[in-house]
Backbone as JSON Lines, residues from 0, in Angstrom:
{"i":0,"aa":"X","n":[207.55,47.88,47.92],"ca":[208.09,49.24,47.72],"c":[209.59,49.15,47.43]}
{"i":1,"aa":"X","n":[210.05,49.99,46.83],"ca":[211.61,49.68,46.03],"c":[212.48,50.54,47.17]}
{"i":2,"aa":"X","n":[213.53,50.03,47.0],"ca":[214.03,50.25,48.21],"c":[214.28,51.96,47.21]}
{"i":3,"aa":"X","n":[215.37,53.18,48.66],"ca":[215.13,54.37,48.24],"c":[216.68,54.71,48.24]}
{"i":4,"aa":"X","n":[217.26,54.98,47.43],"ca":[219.01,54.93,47.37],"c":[219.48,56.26,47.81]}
{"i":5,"aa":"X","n":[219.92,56.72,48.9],"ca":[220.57,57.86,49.69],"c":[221.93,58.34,49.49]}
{"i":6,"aa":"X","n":[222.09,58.86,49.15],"ca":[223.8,59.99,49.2],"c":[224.18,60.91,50.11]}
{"i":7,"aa":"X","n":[224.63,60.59,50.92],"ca":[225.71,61.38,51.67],"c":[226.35,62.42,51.69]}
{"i":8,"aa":"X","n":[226.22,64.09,52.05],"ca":[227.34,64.91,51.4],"c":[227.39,65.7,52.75]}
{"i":9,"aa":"X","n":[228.06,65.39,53.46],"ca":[228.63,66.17,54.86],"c":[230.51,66.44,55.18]}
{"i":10,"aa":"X","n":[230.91,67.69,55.96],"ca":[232.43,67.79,55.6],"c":[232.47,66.8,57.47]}
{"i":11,"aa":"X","n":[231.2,66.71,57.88],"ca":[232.11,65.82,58.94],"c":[231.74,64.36,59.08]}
{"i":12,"aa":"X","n":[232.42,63.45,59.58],"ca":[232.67,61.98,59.13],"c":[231.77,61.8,60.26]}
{"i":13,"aa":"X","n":[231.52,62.2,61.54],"ca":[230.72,61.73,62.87],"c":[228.97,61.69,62.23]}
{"i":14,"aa":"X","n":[228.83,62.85,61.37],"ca":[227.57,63.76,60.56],"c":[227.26,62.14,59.77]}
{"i":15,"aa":"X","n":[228.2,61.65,58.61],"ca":[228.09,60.95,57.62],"c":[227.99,59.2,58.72]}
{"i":16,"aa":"X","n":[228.68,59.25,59.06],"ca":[228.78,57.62,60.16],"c":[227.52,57.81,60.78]}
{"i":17,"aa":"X","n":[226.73,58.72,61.34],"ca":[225.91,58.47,62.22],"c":[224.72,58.25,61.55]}
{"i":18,"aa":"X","n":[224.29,59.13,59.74],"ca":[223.06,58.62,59.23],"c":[223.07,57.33,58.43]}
{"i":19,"aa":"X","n":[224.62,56.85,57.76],"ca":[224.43,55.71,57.73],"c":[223.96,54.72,58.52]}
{"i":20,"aa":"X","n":[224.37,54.6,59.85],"ca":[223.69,53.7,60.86],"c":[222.27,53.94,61.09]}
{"i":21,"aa":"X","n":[221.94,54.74,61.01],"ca":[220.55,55.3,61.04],"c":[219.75,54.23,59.33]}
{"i":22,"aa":"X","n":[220.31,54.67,58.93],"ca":[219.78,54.0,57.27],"c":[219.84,52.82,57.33]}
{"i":23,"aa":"X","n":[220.91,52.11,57.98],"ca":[221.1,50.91,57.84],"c":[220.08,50.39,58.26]}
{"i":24,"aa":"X","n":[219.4,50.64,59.36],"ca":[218.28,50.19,60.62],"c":[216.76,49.66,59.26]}
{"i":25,"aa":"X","n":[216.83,50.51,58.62],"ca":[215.71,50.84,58.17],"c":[215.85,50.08,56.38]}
{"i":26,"aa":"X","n":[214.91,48.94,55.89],"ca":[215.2,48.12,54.92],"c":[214.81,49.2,53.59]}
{"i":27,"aa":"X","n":[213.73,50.11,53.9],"ca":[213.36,51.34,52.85],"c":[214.75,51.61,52.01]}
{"i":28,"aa":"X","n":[215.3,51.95,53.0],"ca":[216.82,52.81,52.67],"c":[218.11,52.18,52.64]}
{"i":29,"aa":"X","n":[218.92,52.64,51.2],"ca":[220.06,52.26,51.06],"c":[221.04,53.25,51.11]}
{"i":30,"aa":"X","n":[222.14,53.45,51.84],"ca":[222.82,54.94,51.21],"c":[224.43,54.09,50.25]}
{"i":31,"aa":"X","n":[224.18,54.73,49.13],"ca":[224.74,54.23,47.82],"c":[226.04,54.81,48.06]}
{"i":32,"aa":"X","n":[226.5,56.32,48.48],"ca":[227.88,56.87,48.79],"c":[227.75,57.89,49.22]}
{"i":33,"aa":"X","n":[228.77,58.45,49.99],"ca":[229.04,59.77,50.62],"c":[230.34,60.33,50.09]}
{"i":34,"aa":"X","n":[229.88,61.56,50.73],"ca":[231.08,62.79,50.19],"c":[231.95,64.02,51.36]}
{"i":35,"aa":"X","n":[232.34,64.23,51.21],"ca":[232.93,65.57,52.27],"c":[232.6,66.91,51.89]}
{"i":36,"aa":"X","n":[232.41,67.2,50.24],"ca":[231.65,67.89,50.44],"c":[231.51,67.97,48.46]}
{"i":37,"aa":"X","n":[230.69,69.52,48.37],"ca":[229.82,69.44,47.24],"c":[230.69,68.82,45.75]}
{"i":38,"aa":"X","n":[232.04,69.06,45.77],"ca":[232.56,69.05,44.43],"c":[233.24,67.26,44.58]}
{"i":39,"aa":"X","n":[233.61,66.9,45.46],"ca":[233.25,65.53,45.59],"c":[231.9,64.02,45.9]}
{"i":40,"aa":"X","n":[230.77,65.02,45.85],"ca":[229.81,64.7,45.71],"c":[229.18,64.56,44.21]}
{"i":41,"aa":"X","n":[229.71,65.43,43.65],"ca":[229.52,65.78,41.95],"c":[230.02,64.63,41.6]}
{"i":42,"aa":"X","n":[231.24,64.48,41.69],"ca":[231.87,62.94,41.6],"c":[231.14,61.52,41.25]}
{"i":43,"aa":"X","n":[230.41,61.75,43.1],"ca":[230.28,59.88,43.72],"c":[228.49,59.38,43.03]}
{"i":44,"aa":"X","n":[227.92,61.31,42.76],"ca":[226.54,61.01,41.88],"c":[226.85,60.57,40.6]}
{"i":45,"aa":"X","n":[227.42,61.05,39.85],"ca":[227.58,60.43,38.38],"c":[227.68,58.86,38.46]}
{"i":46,"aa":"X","n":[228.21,58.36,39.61],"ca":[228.67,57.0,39.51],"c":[227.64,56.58,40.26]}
{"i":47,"aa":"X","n":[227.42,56.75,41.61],"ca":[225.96,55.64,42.5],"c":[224.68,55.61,41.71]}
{"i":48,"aa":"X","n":[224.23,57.33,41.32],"ca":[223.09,57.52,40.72],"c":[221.79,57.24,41.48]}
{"i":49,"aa":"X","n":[222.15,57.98,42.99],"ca":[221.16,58.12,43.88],"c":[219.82,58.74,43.63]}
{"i":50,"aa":"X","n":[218.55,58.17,44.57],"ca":[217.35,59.12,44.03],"c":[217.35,60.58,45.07]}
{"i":51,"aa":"X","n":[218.02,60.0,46.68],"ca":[217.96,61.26,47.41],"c":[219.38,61.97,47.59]}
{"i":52,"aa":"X","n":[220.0,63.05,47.91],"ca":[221.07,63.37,48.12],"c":[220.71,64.17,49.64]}
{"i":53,"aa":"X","n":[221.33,63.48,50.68],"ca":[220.89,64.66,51.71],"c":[222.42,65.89,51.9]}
{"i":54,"aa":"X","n":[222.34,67.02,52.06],"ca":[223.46,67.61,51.79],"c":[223.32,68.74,52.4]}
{"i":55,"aa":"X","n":[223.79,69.04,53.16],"ca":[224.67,69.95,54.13],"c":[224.84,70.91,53.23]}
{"i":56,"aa":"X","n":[224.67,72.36,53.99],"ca":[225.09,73.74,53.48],"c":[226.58,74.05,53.49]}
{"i":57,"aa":"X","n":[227.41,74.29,54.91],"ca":[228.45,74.8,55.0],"c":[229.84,73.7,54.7]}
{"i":58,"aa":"X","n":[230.29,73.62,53.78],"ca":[231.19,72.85,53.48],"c":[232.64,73.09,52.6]}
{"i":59,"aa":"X","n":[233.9,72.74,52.76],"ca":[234.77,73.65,51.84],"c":[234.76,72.8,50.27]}
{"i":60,"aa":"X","n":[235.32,73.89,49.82],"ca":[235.7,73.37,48.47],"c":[234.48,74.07,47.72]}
{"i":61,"aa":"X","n":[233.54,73.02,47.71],"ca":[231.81,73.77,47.03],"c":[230.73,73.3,48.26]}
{"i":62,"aa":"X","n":[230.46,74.76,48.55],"ca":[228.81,74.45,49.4],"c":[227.92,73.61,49.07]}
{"i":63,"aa":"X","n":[226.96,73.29,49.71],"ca":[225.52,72.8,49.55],"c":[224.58,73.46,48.18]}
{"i":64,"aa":"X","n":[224.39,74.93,48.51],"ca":[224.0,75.93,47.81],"c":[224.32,75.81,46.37]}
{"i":65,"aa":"X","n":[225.67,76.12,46.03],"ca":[226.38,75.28,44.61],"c":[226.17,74.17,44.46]}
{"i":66,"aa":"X","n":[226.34,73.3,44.93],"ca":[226.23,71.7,44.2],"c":[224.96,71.59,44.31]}
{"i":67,"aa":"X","n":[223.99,72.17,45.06],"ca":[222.54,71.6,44.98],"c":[222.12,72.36,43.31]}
{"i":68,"aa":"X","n":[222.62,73.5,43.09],"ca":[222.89,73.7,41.88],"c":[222.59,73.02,40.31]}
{"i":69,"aa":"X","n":[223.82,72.79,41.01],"ca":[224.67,71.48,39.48],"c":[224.55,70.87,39.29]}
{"i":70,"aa":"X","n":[223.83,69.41,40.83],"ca":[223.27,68.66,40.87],"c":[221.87,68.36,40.14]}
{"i":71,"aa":"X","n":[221.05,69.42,40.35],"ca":[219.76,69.91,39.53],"c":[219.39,69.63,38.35]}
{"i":72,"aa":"X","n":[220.67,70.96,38.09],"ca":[220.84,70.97,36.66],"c":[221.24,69.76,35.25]}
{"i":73,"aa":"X","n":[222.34,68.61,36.39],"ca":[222.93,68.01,35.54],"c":[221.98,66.53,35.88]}
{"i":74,"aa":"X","n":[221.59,66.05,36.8],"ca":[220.52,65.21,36.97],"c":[219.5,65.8,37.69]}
{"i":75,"aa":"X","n":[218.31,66.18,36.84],"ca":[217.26,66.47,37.11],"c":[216.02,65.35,38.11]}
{"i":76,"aa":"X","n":[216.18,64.16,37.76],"ca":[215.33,63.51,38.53],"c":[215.9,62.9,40.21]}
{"i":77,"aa":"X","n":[216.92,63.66,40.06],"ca":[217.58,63.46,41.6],"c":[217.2,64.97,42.53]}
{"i":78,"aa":"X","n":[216.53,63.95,43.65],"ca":[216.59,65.02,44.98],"c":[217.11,65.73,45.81]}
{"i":79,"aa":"X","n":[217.3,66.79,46.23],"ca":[218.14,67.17,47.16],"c":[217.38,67.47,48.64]}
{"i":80,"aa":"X","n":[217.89,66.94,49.59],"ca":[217.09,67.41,50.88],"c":[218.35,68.16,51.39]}
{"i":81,"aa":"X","n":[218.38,69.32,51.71],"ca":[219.4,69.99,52.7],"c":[219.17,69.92,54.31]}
{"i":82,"aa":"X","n":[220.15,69.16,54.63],"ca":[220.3,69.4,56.3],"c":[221.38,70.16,56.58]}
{"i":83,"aa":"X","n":[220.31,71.2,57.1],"ca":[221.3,72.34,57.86],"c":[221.17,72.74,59.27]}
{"i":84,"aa":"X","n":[222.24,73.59,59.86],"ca":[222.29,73.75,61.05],"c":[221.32,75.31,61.32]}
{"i":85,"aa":"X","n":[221.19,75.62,59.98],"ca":[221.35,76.8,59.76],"c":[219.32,76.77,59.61]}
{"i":86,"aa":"X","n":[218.57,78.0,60.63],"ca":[217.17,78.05,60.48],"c":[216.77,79.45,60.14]}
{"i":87,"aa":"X","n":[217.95,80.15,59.76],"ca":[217.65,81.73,59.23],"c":[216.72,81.15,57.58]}
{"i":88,"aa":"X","n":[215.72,82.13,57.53],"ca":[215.01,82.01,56.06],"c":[216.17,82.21,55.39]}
{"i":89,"aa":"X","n":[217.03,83.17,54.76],"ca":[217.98,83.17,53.64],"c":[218.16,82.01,53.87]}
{"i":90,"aa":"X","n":[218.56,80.92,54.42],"ca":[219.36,80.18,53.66],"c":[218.28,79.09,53.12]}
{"i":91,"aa":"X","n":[216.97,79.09,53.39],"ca":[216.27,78.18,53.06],"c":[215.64,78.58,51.94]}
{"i":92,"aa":"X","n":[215.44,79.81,51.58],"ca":[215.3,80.5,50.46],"c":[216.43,80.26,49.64]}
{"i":93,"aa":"X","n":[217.92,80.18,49.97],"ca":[218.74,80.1,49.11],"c":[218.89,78.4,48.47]}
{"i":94,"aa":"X","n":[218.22,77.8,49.47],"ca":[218.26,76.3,49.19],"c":[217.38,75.86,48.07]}
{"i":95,"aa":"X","n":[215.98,76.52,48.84],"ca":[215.0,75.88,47.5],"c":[215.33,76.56,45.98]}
{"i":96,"aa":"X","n":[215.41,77.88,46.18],"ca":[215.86,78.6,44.59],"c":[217.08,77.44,43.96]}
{"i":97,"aa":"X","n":[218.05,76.83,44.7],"ca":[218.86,76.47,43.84],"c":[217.92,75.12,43.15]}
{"i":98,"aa":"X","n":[217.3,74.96,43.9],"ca":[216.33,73.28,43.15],"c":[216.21,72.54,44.58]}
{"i":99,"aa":"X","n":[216.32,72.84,45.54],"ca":[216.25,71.92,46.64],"c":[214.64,71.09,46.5]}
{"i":100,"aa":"X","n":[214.56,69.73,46.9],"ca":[213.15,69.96,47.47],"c":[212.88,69.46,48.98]}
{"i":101,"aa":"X","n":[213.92,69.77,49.97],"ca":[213.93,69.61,51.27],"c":[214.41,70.47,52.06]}
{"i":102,"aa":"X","n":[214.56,70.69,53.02],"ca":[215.42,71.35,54.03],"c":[215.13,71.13,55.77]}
{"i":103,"aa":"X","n":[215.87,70.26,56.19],"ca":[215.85,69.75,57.29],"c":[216.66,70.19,58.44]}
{"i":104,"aa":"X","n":[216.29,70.5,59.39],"ca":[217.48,70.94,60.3],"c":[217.77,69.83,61.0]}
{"i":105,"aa":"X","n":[219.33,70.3,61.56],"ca":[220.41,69.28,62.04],"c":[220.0,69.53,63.81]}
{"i":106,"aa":"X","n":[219.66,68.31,64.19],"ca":[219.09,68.13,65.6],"c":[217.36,67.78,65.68]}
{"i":107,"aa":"X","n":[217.05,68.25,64.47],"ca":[215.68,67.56,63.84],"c":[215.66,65.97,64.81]}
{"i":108,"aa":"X","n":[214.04,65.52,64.99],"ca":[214.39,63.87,65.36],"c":[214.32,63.51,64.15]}
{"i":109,"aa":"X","n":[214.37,61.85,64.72],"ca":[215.18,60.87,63.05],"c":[213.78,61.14,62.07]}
{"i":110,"aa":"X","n":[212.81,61.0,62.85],"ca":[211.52,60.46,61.99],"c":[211.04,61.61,61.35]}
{"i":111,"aa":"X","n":[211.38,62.91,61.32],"ca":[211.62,64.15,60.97],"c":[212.36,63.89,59.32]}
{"i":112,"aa":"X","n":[213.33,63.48,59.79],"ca":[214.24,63.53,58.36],"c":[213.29,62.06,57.31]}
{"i":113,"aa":"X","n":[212.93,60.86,58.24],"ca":[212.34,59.94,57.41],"c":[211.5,60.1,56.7]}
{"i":114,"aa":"X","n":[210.81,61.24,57.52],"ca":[209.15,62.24,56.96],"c":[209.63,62.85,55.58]}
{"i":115,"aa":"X","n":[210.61,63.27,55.53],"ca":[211.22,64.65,54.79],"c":[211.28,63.3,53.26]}
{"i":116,"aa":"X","n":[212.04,62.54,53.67],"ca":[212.26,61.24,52.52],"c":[211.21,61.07,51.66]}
{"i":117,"aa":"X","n":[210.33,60.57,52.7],"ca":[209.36,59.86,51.73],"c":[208.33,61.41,51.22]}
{"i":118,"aa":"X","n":[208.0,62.47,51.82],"ca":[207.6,63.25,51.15],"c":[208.26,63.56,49.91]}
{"i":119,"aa":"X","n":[209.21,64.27,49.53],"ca":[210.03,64.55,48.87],"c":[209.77,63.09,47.23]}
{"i":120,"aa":"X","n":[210.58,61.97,48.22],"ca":[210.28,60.96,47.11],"c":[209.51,60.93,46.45]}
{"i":121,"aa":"X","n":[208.09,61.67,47.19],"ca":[206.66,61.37,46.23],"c":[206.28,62.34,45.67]}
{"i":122,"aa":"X","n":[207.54,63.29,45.57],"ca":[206.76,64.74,44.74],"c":[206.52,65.72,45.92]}
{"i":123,"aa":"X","n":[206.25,65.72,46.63],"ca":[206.5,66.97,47.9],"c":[207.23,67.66,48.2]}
{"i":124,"aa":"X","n":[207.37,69.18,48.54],"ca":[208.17,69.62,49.03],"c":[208.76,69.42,50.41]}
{"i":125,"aa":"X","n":[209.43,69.61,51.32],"ca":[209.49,69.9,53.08],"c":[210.1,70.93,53.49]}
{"i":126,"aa":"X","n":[209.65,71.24,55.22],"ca":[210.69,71.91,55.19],"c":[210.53,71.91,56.89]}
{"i":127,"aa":"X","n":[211.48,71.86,57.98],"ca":[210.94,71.68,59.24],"c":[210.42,73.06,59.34]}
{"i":128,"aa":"X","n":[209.64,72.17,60.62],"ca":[208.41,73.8,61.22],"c":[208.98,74.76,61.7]}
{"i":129,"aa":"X","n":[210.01,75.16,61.76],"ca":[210.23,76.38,62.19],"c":[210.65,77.05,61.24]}
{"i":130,"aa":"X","n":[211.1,76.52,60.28],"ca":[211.99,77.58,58.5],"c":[210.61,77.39,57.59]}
{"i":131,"aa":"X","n":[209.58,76.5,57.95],"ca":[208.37,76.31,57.51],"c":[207.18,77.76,57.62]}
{"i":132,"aa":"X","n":[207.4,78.33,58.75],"ca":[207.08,79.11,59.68],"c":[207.04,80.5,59.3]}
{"i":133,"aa":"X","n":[208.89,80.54,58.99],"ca":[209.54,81.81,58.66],"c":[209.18,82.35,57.38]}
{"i":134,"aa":"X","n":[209.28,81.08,56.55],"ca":[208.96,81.44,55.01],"c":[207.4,81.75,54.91]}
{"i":135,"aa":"X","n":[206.6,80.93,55.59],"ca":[205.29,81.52,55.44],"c":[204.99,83.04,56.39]}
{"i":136,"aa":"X","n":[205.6,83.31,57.02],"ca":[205.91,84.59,57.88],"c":[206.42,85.38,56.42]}
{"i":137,"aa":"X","n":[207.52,85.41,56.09],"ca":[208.19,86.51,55.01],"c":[206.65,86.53,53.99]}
{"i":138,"aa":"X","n":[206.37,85.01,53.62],"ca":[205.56,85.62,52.59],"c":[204.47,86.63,52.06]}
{"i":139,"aa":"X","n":[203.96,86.44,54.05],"ca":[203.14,87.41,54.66],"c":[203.13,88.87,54.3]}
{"i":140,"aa":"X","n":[204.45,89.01,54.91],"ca":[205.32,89.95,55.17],"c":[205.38,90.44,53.51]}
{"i":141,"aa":"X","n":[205.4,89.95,52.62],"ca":[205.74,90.57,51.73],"c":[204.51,90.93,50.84]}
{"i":142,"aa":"X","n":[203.17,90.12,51.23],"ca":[202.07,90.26,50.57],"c":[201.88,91.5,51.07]}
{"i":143,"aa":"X","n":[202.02,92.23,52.38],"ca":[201.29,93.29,53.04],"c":[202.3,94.49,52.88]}
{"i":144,"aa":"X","n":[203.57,93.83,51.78],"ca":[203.97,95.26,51.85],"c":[205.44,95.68,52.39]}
{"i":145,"aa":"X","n":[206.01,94.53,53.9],"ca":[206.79,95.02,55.17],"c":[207.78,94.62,54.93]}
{"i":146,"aa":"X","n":[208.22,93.64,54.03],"ca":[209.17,92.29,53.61],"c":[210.15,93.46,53.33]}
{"i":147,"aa":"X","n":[211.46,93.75,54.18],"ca":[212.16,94.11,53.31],"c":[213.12,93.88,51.84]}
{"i":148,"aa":"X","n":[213.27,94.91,50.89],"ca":[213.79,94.21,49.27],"c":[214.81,93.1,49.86]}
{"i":149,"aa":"X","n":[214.95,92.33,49.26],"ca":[216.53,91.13,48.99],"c":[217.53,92.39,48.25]}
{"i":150,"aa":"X","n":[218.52,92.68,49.01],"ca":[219.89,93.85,48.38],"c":[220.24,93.5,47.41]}
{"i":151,"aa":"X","n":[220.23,92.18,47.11],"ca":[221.08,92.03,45.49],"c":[220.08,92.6,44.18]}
{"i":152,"aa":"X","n":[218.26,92.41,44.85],"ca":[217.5,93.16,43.64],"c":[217.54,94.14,43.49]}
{"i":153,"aa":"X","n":[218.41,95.52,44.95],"ca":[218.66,96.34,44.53],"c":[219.74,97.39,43.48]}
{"i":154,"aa":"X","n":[220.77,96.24,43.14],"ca":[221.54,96.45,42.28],"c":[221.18,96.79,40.62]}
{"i":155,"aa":"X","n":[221.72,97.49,40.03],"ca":[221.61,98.39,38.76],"c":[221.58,97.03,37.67]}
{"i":156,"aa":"X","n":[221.33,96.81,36.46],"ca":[222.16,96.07,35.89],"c":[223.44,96.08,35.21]}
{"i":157,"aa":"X","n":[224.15,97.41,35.38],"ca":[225.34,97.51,35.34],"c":[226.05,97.31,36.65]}
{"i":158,"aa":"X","n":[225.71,97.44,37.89],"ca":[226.32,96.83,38.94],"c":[226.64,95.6,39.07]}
{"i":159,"aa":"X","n":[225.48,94.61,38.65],"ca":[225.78,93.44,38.08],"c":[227.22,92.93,37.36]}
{"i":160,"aa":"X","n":[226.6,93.5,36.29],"ca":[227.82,93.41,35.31],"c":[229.28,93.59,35.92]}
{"i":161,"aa":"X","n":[229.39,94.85,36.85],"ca":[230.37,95.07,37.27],"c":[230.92,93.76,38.59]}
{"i":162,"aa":"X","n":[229.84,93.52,39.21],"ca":[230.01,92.65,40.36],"c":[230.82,90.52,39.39]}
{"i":163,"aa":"X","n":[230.08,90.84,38.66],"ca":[230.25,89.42,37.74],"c":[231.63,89.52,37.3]}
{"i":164,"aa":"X","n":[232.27,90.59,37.25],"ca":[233.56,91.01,36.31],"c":[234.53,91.07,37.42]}
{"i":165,"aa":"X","n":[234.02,91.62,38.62],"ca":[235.38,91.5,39.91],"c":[234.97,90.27,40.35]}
{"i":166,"aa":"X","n":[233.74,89.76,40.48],"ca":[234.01,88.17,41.26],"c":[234.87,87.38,40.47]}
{"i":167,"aa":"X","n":[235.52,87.59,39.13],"ca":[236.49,86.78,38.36],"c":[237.66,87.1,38.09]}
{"i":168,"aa":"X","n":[238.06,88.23,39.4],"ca":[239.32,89.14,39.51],"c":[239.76,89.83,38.56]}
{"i":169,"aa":"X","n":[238.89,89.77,37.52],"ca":[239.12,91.35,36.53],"c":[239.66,92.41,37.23]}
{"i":170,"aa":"X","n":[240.77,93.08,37.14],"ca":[241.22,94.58,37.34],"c":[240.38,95.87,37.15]}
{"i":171,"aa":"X","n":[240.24,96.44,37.95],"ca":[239.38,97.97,37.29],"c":[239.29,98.08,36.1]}
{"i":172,"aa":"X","n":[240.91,98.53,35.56],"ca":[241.2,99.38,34.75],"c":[240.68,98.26,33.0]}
{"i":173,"aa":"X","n":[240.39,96.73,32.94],"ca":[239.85,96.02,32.49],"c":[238.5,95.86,32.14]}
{"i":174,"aa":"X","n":[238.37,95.74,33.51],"ca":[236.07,95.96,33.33],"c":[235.77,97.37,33.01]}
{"i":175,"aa":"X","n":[236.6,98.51,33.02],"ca":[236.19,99.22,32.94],"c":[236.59,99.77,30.79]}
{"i":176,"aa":"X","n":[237.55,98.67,30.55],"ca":[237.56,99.07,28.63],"c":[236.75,98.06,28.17]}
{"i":177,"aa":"X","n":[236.4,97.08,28.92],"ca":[235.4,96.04,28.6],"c":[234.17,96.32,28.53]}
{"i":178,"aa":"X","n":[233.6,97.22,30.01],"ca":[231.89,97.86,29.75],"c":[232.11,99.58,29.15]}
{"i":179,"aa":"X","n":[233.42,99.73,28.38],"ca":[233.55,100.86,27.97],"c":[232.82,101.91,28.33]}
{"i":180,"aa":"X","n":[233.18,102.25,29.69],"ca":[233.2,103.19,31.2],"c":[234.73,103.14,31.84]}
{"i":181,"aa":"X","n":[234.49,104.78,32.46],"ca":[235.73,104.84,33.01],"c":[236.2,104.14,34.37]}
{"i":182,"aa":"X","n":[237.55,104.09,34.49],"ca":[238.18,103.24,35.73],"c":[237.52,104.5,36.96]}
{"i":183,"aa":"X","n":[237.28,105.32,37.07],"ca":[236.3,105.79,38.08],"c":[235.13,105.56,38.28]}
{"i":184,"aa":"X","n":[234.32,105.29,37.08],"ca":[232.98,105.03,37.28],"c":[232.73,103.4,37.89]}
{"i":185,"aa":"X","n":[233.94,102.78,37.53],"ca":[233.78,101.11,38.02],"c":[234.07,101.22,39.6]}
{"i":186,"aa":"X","n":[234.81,102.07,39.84],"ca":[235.04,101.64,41.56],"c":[233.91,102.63,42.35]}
{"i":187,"aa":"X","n":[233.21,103.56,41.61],"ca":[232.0,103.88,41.9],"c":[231.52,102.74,42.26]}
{"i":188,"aa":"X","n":[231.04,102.02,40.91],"ca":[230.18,101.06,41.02],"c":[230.47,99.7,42.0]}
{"i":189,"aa":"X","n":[232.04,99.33,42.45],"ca":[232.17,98.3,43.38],"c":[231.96,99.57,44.57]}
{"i":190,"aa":"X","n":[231.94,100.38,44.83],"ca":[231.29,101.26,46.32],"c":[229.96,100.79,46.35]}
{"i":191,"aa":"X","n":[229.17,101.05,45.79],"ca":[227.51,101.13,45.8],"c":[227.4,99.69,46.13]}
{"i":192,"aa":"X","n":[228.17,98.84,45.35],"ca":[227.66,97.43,45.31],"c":[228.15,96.7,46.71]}
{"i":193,"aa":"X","n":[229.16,97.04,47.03],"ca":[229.73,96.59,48.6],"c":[228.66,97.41,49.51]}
{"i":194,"aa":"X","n":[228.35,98.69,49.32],"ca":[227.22,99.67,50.7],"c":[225.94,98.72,50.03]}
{"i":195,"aa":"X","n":[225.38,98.39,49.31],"ca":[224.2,97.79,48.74],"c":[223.87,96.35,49.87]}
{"i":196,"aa":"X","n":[225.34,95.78,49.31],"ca":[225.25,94.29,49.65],"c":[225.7,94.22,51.19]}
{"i":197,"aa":"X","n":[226.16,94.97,51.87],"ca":[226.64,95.01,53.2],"c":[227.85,94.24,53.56]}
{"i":198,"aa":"X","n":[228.65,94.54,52.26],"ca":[230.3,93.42,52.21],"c":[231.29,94.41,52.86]}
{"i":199,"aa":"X","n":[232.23,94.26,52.71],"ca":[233.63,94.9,52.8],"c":[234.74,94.25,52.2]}
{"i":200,"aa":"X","n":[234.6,93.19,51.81],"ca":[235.68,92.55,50.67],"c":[235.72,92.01,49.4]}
{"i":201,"aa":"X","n":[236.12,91.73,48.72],"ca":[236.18,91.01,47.76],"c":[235.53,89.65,47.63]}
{"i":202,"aa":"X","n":[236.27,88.69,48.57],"ca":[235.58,87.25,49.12],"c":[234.36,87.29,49.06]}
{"i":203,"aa":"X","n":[233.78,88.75,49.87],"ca":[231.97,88.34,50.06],"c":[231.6,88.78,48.79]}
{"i":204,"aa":"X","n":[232.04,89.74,47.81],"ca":[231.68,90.07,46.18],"c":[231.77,88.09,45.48]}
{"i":205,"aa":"X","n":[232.64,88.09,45.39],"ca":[232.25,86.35,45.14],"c":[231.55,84.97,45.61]}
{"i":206,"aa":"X","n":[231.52,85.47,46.8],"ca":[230.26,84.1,47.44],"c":[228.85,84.7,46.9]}
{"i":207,"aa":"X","n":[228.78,85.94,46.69],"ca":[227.48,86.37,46.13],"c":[227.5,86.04,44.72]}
{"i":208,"aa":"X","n":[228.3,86.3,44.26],"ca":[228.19,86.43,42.57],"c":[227.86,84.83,42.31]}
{"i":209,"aa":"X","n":[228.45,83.59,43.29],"ca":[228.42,82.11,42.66],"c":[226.89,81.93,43.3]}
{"i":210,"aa":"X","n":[226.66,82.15,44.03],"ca":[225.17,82.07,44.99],"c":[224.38,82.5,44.29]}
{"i":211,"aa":"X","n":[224.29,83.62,43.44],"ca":[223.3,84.24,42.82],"c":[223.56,83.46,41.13]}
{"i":212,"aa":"X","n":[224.23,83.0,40.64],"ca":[224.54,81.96,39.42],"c":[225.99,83.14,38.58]}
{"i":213,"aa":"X","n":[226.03,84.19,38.95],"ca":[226.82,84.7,38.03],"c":[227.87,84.47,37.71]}
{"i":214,"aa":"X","n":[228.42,83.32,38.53],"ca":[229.72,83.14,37.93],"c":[230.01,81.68,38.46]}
{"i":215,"aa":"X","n":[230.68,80.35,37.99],"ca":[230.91,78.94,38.79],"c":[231.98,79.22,40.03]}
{"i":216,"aa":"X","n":[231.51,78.03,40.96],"ca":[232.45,78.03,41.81],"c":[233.76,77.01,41.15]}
């Protein structure tokens, strides 16, 4: 069996030191390079040209979420397993939509994440049993009806438009000669879209807009 080449993308060094030693143990696995986080990971793949990437959600610079992204997109036959801390469905929903085909939680045992490897490697999805659980719970939930909408499908497609145009700090009085509508009707439309989305700033208008693809981080 060929050995299985691993990538690294965690913002803490205790996170990254501890699965290398873990990898090391094990002759399957090589880990080729690590990162601190997503936009230096973009980096260390072009060059190792790993088959797995395990990668962490919360990270500065570019998330998990984004680079699992780009990663996808720009090498397709590379994996992403996400280890997160994080066992709310959104984010495991937000993982697989970007291309994930893992999602592991952090405190998982080892043989948990080894499971996750070699599934994955062979064409499988994963996902631990409890976000395993949830998602088959929502799906439920949504076959029968109870699932409440995702808020961003409740947006207009001119809210959109409008949301895509302030996540790139466009001025009102701009988006609004650009979707040729008035500078009242646009801050209408950032009201609805902040009461929609349950924001209050700007910041959260842009972690949505890059999360949802509308705009790069």
């Amino acid at each position: 069996m060929s050995t299985i080449k691993i990538f690294i993308t965690d913002d803490h060094p205790i996170i990254r030191n501890g699965l290398k030693k873990m990898f090391s143990k094990d002759p399957r696995y090589k880990v080729v390079g690590e990162a601190k986080d997503g936009k230096e990971a973009l980096e260390g793949i072009d060059k190792n040209k790993p088959d797995i990437i395990i990668m962490d959600i919360s990270m500065p610079e570019m998330d998990g979420i984004v680079a699992t992204k780009r990663i996808i997109k720009t090498y397709p036959d590379t994996k992403v397993i996400i280890l997160s801390m994080h066992q709310e469905q959104q984010y495991a929903i937000d993982a697989f939509r970007a291309g994930a085909q893992g999602y592991v939680l952090k405190g998982s045992a080892v043989t948990e994440l080894m499971d996750s490897i070699e599934k994955v490697s062979n064409g499988s999805r994963y996902a631990s049993p409890i976000v395993a659980n949830g998602l088959i719970n929502g799906i439920i939930d949504m076959i029968q009806g109870e699932m409440p909408m995702d808020p961003f499908n409740s947006l207009t497609s001119r809210e959109k438009e409008v949301l895509k145009l302030v996540a790139k700090s466009i001025k009102n009085k701009e988006i609004a000669e650009e979707l040729f509508i008035s500078v009242h009707t646009v801050k209408t439309h950032r009201a609805n879209i902040m009461k929609k989305l349950n924001l209050h700033d700007t910041a959260g208008l842009v972690k949505i807009a890059i999360r949802r693809g509308l705009i790069e981080n």
